[in-house]
Structures are given as C-alpha cells and as structure tokens.
N, C-alpha and C positions, 0 to 999 in steps of 0.2 A: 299738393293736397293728397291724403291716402286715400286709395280707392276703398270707396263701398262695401263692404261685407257679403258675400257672396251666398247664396241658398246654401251650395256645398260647401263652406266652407264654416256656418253655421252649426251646420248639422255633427259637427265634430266637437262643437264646442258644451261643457258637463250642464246641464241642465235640472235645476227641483220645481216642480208642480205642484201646486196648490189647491186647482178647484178644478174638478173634469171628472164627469158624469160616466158610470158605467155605464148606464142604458143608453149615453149619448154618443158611444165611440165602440161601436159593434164593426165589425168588417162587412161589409156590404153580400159577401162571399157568406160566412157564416148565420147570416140573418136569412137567405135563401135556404142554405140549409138546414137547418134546424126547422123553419118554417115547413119546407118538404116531411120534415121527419117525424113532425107533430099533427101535420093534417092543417097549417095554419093557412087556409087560402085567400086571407085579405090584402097582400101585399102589391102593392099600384105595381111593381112591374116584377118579370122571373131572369132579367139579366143582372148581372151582378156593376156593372157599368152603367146602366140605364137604373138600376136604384139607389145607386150613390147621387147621381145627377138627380134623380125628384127627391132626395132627402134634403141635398143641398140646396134646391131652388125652393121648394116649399117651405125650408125653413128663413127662408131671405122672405120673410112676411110681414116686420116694419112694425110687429107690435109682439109683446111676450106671448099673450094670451095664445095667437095662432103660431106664434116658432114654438110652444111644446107638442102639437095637434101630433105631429111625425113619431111622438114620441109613443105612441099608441101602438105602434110593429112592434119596436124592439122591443118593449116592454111584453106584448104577446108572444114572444119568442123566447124569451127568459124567466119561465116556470116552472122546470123541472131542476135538479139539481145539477144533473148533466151538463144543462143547458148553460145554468151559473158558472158552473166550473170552467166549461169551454171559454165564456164572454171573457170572463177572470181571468184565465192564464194565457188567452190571446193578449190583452188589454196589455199587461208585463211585459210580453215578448214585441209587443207595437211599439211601448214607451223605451226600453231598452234600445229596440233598433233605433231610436230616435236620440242616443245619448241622454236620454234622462236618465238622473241618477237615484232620485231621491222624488215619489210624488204619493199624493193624498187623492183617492179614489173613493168618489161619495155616491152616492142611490138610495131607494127607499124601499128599505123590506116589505111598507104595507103592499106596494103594487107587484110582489112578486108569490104571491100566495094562493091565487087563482084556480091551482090545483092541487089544492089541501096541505103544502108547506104552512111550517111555523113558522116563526119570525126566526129561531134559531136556527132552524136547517137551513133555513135560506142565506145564513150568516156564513154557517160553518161552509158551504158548498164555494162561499166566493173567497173565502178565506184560504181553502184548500188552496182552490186557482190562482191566487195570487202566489201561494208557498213554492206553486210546482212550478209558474212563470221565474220565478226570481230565480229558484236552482237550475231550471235552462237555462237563463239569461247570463247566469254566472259561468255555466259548461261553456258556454260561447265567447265567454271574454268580455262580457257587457253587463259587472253588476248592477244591480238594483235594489234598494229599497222601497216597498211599498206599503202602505198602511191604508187601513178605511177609515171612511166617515158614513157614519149611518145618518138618513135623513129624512125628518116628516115632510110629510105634505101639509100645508101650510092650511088649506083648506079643511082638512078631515080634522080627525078629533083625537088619535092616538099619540100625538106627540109624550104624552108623559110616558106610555109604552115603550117606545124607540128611545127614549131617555135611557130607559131603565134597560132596557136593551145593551145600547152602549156601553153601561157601566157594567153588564152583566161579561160582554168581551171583553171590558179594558186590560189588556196585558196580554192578549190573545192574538192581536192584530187589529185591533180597533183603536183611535184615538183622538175620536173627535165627534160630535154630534152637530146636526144643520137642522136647518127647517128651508124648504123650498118650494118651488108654485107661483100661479098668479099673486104680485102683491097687493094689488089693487082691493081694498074691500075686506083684505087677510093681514091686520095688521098683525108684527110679530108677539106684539103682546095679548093678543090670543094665548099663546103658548109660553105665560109665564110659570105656570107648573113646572112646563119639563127643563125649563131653564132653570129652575129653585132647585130643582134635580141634581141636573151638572154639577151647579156650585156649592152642593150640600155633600156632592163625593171628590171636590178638588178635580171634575172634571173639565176639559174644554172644548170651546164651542162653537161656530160661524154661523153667520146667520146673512140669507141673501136679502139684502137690501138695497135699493138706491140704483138697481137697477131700471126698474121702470116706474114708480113711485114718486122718485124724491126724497128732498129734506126730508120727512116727518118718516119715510120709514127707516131710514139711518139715525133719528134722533132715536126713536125707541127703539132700535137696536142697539143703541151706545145708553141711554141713560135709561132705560128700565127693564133691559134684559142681560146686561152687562155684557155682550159680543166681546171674545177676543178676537176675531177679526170680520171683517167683512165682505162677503160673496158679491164681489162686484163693486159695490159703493160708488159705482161712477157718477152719480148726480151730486157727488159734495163740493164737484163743478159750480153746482148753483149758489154755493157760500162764499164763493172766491169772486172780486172784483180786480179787473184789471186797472192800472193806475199808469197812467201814463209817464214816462219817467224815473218810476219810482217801484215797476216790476205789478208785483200783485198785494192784495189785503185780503186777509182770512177773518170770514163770519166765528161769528164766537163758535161754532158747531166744526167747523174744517180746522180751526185753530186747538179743537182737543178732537180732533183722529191725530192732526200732525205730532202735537206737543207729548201725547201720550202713547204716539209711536202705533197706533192703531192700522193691522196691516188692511192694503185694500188689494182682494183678489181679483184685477182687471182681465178682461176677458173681450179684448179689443173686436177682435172678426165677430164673435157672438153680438155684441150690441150693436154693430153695425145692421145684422140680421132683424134686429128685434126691434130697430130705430130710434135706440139709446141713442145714436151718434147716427150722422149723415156717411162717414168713411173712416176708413183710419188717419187719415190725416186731421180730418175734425174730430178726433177724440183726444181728450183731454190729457190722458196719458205723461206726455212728453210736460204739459204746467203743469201736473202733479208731480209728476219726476223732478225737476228744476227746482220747484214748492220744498223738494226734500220729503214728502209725504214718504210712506214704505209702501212703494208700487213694489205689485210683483207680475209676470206676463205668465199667462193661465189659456188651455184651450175651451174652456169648458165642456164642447160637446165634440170631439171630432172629427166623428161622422158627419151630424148637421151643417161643418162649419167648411167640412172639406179643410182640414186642416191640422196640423202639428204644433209642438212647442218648437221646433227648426223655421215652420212657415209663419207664427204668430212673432218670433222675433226680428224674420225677415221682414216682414210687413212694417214694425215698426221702424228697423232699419233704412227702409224704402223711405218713410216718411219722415223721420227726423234725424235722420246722419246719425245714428249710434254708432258706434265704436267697439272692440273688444272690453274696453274697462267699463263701460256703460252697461252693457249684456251680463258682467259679470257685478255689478251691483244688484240688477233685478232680480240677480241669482240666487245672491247671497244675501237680498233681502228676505226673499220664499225662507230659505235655509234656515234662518232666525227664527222665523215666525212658524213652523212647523211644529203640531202640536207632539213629539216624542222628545224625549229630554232631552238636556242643555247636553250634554257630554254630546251622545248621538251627534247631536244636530254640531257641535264644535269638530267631533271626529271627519266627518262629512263635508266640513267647510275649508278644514286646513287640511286634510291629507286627500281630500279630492277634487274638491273643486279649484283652490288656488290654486294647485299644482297643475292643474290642467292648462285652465286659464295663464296660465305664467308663460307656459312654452305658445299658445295661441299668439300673445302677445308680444311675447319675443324680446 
C-alpha cells in the first residue's frame, strides 16, 4: 500500500482557495500590534501564543452564532487603512508560503467603517495589500493570484450597497459578491435586491448557506437567489440517502447542486467548530466527493480554525486515504469554479497546477 501523504509533503503541493475570511486569518502577532497602536485594549490576552490559543478554543463553540463572537477583535483592529493594508498583504504572503496559488478573499466593508471610512476606501486599502502581497510573493519565487469578494451581513440591511459596490470594483480586483452571518432567522432572500443587482450586471455571486440552517437555506439559495456557488452547503448531506448495496440516492434538491455542477465551498475544520459535523471524519466530505458533487477544501477562517489550506487537506487525508490525484481534483475543482475568466482560470490549471501536480505524482 502507499504510505499516507505527509503534512510536509502537502504543503508542496499547488493549491486554489475559495472561501477564507480576512478578518478571519489575521496573525496573532499583528492583531496585538495594531491593537497597541490604535489604543484597542479589549483583547482577552497581550501574548501573541496565548491569543491564538483563546481565538482557536473560543471559536470551537458548537454553534455558528457563538464561533463568530472572536470575530469582534479582528474586526476592531481593522479600521484604518493602514490597518487593511497590513491584514491584506500579510494574508498574500501567509497563503503564498502555503503554496497557494490562486484564492478568493471575502469580508464585509460595512464592519470596517467605524472610523469614518467609505465603503471604497476601505476597498481600495485591501486591494492595495493584496497588489503589494502578490509582487512580494512573486520576488520570492511563490506567485499568487489573488482576488476579492465583498460581503453583506446577512442581518443588516445594506446588502444592495455592497452589490453595487462590487460592480462598482469589478475589474479592479474584485470578483464576486457574498452575503454572510447568522443564517438562522436571515433567510437569503432577504437580499434579493442585491442579488437582482449581480445578475443585471452579468455579475457573480456565493452565498453562505447550509452551513447551520439546512435544506431550506440552500434551496433558496439555488432557486430564488440564483447562487453560483455555495459557502459551505454542507447540510445537502440531509438530501442524500444511503442505500445499502446500491451506494447512495439524491433528493430532488442535491440531485440539481450535483447535475448542475453547483460548486460547494467545504470548510471542514470550521464546522467541526460551529457543530455542523461531530469531527472530520464525520463530515460528509469524502460521500460528496465519491457522489462526484464539485467539492472544493477551503480554510475559512485561519486564525479561528488554527489552521491552512496544507492542514485542511491533511486532515482530510488523515481521515479518508486521499491520495496525490484526489488533492489534485479538489484543486482543480476550486480552479473551475473561480469567479475570474475561463482563459485565467484554464491558464492556472494547465501551466500550473498540473504541472506541478504531475512531478508530486511521479
């Protein structure tokens, strides 16, 4: 039998990311700082190892509502443009050392305004940090591609703003629009404005659903907001019956995410946190993958989660014997499904990824 896939030997392998939160993947180190240098003295501890530790245990809280509570620091530490810029072109130079090649970094300008920012300066300041990550990352030998997703809060009421937003960067480094937040109580069709928005400028869109919810907020995320993909979607688990014998049977609702190639941004370690799933081993994952569904492996937060796109694929390694061709499917599913053109996204798959992937495999 081949042995196992190794953390180090992971970490080598090209990697694209889909869904992972700026204000969720600060450095423990620059959240002290910045917090110093703004006057911010709410932060539960002043070592930079002992804040990592209560961001990651407080966010292992077993329900969504309390794994975003953490997110109340970083987000008070990223209000100046400075500030953005910093989080920005660390965030680059984090994913880069991690061989990612190619990922989608989403947050919510309303929560970043607090001290009298626009929605556009706050745009351009993380747009900057992304431009000046990428061109270090490249001096280094480690390029990147990086792009935003702007995204409301599910709860507030600005969603057609950030729409209009989006479309107001598209081509600038924006290329995608979210709605996020507790889903409980916030269904997505709340915000069918800013979704009539999107598809009135041929923009696109994800929308977090079906992470703590259920069927009914993936169904209206698919049939009456029209998601091109979805932020999580790990409860279409509940449409899926296993059949003894005879593998698995798709609800009419898991039979058109599969049929329609509807991507699902999984975020395995994060719902373990939030008590979507018991463990990695109990998350669904591996029969959506086998299902043929268009899994892709995402950190979402990786501060909260203590964690990489190298550790999130170990983990599923750990639990379901993946393999080099397997890692490099989840890969090249993201790849597909990435909202920046067909060319792009084809450029990225065969002159980077496979090529990489090919000598891994040997």
């Amino acid at each position: 039998m081949t042995a196992p896939l190794e953390l180090r030997q992971i970490e080598k392998a090209p990697k694209a990311l889909l869904h992972d939160h700026l204000d969720g993947g600060l450095r423990p180190s620059t959240v002290l700082d910045i917090a110093g240098q703004i006057g911010y003295d709410e932060l539960p501890a002043t070592d930079a190892d002992d804040l990592a530790t209560w961001f990651r245990t407080r966010s292992h809280s077993g329900s969504l509502e309390r794994y975003l509570e953490p997110f109340s620091h970083t987000v008070a530490v990223m209000q100046t443009p400075e500030a953005l810029y910093r989080v920005a072109y660390e965030c680059v130079k984090d994913l880069a050392a991690d061989s990612v090649v190619y990922a989608e970094i989403r947050f919510a300008p309303e929560l970043h305004i607090n001290r009298g920012l626009s929605f556009d300066e706050v745009v351009d300041a993380v747009l900057e940090g992304f431009a000046a990550g990428e061109k270090a990352a490249a001096a280094a030998g480690r390029p990147i591609v990086v792009r935003l997703l702007v995204t409301a809060m599910r709860h507030a009421a600005l969603s057609r703003e950030i729409a209009e937003l989006a479309i107001r960067f598209r081509g600038r480094g924006v290329v995608g629009f979210d709605i996020a937040g507790a889903e409980a109580g916030n269904p997505p069709t709340r915000h069918l404005d800013a979704f009539e928005c999107m598809r009135d400028h041929n923009a696109s869109f994800t929308i977090h659903a079906g992470e703590a919810f259920g069927l009914p907020s993936i169904h209206e995320a698919i049939a009456f907001c029209g998601a091109d993909r979805l932020g999580h979607g790990v409860r279409i688990v509940d449409d899926i019956e296993m059949v003894e014998g005879h593998g698995v049977r798709l609800g009419r609702l898991a039979s058109i995410l599969r049929d329609n190639r509807i991507p699902l941004e999984l975020c395995p370690s994060s719902n373990v946190q939030t008590g979507a799933v018991k463990s990695i081993a109990d998350h669904p994952f591996d029969l959506l993958a086998r299902a043929r569904f268009r899994v892709t492996v995402n950190t979402d937060n990786r501060l909260m989660s203590d964690t990489t796109m190298s550790l999130e694929m170990h983990r599923l390694v750990e639990a379901f014997g993946y393999g080099w061709a397997d890692l490099e499917r989840f890969t090249i599913n993201a790849m597909k499904s990435a909202f920046i053109p067909f060319d792009e996204r084809l450029a990225l798959i065969d002159e980077v990824i496979k090529p990489r992937y090919a000598v891994l495999i040997g």
